[in-house]
N, C-alpha and C positions, 0 to 999 in steps of 0.2 A: 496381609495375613488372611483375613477374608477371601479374599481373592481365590487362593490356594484351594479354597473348599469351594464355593460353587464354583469353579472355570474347572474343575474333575468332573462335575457331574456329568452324564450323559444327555446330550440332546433329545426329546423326544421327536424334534421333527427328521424329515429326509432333508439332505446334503443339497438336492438339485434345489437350486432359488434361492437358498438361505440365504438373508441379507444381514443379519443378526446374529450373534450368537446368543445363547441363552445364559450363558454367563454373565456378560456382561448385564445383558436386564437386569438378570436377577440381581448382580453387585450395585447397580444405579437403582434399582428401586429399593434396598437396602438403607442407602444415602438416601432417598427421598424421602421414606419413611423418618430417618432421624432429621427431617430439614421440616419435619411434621406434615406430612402426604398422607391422605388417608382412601384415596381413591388413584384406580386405574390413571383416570385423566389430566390427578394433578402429577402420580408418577413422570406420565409424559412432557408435561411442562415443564417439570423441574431435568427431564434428560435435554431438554432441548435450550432451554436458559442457562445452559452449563455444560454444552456441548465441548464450546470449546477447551476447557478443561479438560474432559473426559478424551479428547482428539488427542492431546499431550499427552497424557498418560499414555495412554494405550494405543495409540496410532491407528484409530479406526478408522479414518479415510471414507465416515460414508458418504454415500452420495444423494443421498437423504435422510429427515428426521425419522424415525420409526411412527409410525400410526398410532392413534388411540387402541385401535381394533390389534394392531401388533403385540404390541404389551400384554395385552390382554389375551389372546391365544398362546403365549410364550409361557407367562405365569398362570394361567388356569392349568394349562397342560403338562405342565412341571410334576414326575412323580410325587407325590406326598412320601412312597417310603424310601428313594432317593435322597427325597430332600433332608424329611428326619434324619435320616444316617448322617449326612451332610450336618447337619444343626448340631447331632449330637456329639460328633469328634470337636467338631469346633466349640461349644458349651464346657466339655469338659477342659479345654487345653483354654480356657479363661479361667476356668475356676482351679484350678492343677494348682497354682501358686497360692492359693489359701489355704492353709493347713488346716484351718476351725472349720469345716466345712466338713458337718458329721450330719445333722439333722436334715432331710427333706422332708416339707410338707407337702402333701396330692390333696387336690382339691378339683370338683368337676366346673367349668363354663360352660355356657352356652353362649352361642354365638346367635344374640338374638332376631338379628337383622338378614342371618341367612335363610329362613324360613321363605316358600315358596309355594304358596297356595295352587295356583296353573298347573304345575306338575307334582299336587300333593304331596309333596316335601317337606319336614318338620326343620324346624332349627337344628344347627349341625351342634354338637354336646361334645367338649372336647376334655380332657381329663390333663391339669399341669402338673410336674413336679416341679419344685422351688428350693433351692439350698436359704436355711434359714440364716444365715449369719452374710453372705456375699451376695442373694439376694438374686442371683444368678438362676433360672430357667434350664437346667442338665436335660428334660427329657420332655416328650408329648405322646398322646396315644390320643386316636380318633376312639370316641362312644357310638360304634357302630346301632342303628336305628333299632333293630330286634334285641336287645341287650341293653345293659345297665351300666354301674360305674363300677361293680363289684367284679365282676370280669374283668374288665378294661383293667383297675386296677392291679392285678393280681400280675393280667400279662403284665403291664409296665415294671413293674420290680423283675420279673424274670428276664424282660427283651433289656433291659437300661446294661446290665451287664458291669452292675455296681455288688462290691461285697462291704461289707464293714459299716453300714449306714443306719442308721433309725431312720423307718419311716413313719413320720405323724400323719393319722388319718382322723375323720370326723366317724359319728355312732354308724353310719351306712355298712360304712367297712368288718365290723366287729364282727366277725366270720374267723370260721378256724380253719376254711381252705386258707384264709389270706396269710394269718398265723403260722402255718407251714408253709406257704411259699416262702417269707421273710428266714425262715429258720433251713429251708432246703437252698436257697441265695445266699446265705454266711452273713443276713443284714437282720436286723430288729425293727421292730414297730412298737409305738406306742399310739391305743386307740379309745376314743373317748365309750363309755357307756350312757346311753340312755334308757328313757320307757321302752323304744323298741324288743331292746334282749329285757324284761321284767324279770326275771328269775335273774339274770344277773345282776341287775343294778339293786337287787335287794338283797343279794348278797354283799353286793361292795358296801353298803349303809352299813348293814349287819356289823360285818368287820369293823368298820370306820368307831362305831359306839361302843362295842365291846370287848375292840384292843388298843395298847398305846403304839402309837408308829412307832417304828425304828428310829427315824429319822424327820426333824419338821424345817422348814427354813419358812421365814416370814420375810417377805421384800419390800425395801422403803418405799414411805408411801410418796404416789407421786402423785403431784396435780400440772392439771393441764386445762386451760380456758374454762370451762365452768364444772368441770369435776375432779375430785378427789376420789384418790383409790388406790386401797392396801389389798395384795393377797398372802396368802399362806398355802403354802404346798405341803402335805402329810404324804408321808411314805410307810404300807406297812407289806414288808418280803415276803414270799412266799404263801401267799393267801389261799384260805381253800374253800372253791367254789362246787355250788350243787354239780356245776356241768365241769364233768369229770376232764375230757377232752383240752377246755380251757384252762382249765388247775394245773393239767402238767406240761403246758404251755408258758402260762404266765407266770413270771418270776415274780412280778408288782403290780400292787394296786395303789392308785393314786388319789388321794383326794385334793380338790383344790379349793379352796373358800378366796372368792371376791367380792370386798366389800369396797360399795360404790356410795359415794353422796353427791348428788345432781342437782345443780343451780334449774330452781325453774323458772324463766325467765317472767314469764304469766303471772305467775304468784311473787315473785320474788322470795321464795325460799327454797333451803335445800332439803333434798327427798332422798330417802334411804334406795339403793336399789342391789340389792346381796344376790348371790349366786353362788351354786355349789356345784359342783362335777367331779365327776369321776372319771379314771382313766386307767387302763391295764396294759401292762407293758413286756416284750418278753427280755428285758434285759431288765439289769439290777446299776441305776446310778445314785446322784446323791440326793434331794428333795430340791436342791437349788439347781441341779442341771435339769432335773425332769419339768422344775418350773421354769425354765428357759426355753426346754424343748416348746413346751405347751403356749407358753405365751406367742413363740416364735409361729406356730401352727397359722396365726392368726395374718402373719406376714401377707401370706398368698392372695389375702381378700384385697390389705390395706395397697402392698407395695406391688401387685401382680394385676388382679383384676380389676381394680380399682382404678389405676391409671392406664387400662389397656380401656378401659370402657369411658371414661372421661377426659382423658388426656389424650388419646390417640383412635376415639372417636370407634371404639370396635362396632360398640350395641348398634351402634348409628349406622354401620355398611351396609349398606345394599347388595354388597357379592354373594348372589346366589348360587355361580357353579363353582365348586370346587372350592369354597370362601378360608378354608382350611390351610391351603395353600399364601393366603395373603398374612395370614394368622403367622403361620411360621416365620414368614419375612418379616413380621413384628415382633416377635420373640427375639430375632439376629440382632435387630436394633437397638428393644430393652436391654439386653445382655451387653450391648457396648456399653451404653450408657451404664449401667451396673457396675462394670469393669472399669469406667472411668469416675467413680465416685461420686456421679452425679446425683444429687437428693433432689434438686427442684426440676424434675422430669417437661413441664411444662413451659419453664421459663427457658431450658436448653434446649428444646424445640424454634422455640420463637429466635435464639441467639442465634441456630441453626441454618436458619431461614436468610439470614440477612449477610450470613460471612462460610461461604462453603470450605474455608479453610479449616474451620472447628471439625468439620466431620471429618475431615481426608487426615488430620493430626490425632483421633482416638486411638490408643492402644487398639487393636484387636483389627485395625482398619488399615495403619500408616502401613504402604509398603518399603520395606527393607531396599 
């Protein structure tokens, strides 16, 4: 199935010499990634210790192993807006068979190990969506150098070429260009307020103390290794804000209370640690799905960047040209593993490594 989508794409080299195609790279460095590869040159090791595998399948007959320096000219060179397109037919046709699959979270990384002092080059700052409930990666958009995430973001909801979605953003976003794009797209956003907009968040207080919500749901409390923690989501419709613009935008204002009791290990006691935010939304749900949304917001850090920076080694690369493109072939691989229910992303690596039958048997990989 994989297969299907890179072996389309376009090669960017010429035809005379080719010993390679760039499908197949791209397909084998896909599987090396899941077999936990985090460099150019273990790619290569892991094409060549499973060559003949690769020779069965696909009758490559070559007549030698590809080079470190191969790989690596093949996938540097690789369009990024090829590829994305490529990522993103395939992203959705995993995620298609989920129906719960309403909420994206956007949230920006930086890739911190792309950074290039020699040719004054900053870390490359890439912008993800995240489907909150399948955990699934739909879209990417590079943060081009002269520019922010507030652009980037705006294009991403217009280029995804999604309708019907919430998009959860952090305070960055709360902008009423962003506001109309979700609303001129047929999709919604739900976005937190901070100090940055002050004239808003002191309205949303306002509101909060001087009317009863519509709507409150409180969620059982949970504990987990040294904390306990309840929240309560308040919902109050139709709220009227100083800034006119956002008033007839926003359907809801949200508030959220979380209260935290934290084991201190030092002292041996627990400590209060409360939290309040606010959050505006242009759709109208119910206090239990807005606090679903909102919690879910949080996915991108624990279940997306989190295991792309400690699990599979991102902050750590040293790919300086083009490091964007190796990024994506990490996304193809999270997204299997997502698709195949995998929750201990680390330990499937490692099983990965030792039996290449596990990768070649993933939904999204097995060919037909």
């Amino acid at each position: 199935m994989l297969t299907g989508f890179l072996f389309k794409m376009k090669d960017h080299r010429r035809k005379l010499g080719r010993r390679y195609e760039s499908g197949h790279i791209l397909f084998f460095s896909v599987l090396a990634i899941l077999s936990g590869a985090d460099s150019y040159r273990k790619v290569q090791k892991f094409i060549v210790n499973h060559y003949s595998v690769f020779n069965k399948m696909f009758k490559l007959n070559w007549k030698r192993m590809p080079a470190l320096t191969a790989i690596r000219y093949i996938i540097q060179g690789t369009s990024a807006a090829v590829l994305e397109k490529s990522f993103r037919w395939y992203s959705a046709l995993l995620a298609e068979s989920d129906s719960k699959n309403r909420f994206i979270s956007c949230d920006g990384k930086v890739l911190r190990g792309s950074f290039d002092h020699f040719n004054d080059r900053k870390a490359v700052l890439v912008l993800s969506a995240f489907l909150g409930d399948s955990h699934i990666i739909p879209a990417h958009e590079e943060i081009a150098a002269e520019t922010d995430e507030i652009p980037t973001a705006q294009r991403l909801i217009e280029a995804s070429g999604l309708t019907g979605y919430i998009f959860t953003f952090d305070a960055l976003h709360c902008q009423v260009k962003t506001l109309r794009t979700a609303e001129k797209t047929g999709n919604d956003v739900i976005i937190q307020v901070k100090g940055n907009l002050k004239t808003l968040l002191n309205d949303c207080e306002a509101i909060a103390v001087t009317s009863a919500p519509d709507d409150v749901y409180k969620e059982p409390i949970t504990k987990t290794r040294n904390r306990i923690e309840s929240r309560k989501a308040e919902v109050f419709i139709s709220p009227v804000f100083t800034h006119n613009e956002k008033q007839d935008l926003a359907e809801a204002l949200i508030k959220v209370e979380r209260n935290r009791l934290v084991f201190n290990t030092e002292s041996k006691t627990w400590e209060n640690s409360d939290e309040t935010s606010f959050y505006i939304s242009t759709t109208v749900l119910n206090a239990e799905e807005f606090g679903q949304a909102i919690r879910n917001h949080q996915g991108i850090e624990n279940r997306n960047h989190h295991v792309r920076d400690v699990t599979m080694k991102e902050d750590k690369s040293r790919i300086r040209t083009n490091p964007h493109i190796f990024a994506k072939l990490r996304s193809f691989a999270l997204n299997i593993l997502r698709k195949n229910s995998v929750r201990n992303v680390s330990m499937e690596l490692f099983s990965n490594c030792m039996n290449i039958k596990n990768v070649l048997n993933y939904e999204g990989i097995r060919q037909n």
